[in-house]
N, C-alpha and C positions, 0 to 999 in steps of 0.2 A: 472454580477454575475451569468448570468442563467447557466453558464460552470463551477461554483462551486460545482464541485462534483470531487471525487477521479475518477472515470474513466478517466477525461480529463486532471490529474495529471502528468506529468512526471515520478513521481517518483510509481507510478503506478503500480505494477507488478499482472499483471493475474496469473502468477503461472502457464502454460500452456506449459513451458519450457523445456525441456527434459520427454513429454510425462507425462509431474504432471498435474491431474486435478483438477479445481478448483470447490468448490463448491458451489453453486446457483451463486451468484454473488459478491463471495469474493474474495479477493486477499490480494495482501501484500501490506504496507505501510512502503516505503523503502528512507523517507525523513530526521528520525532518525536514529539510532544507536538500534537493535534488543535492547529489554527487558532481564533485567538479570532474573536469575531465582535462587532460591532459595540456592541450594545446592551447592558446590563449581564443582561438575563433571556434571551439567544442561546445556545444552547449552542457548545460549541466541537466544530469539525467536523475531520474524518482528513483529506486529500487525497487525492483519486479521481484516480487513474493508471490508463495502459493497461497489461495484462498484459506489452507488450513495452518499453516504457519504462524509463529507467534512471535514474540518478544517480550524482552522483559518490562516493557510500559504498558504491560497491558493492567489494565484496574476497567472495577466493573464500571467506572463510570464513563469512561469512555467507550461504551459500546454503541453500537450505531442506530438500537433501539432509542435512545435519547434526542 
């Protein structure tokens, strides 16, 4: 479990992608479906997680070494 942390996540995304910075050591969490948001014209948003953060879906096989 010492690779239980969102960076070694798959689903993982730095946000670093077409020139987007990310910042300190956040990223997105792209293992759900974005969050609705309020309003019916909100878009719906990813969850910004820290690179060492985990959850409970984490299994080795879903690391991002695969």
């Amino acid at each position: 479990m010492a690779n239980a942390k969102c960076e070694s996540c798959k689903f993982f995304d730095e946000h670093k992608v077409n020139g987007a910075a990310a910042q300190n050591d956040e990223g997105l969490c792209r293992y759900n479906p974005p969050v609705s948001q309020p309003g019916p014209q909100d878009h719906g948003l990813w969850p910004v997680v820290g690179s060492a953060d985990w959850c409970g879906h984490y299994a080795p096989e879903l690391t991002a070494a695969e």
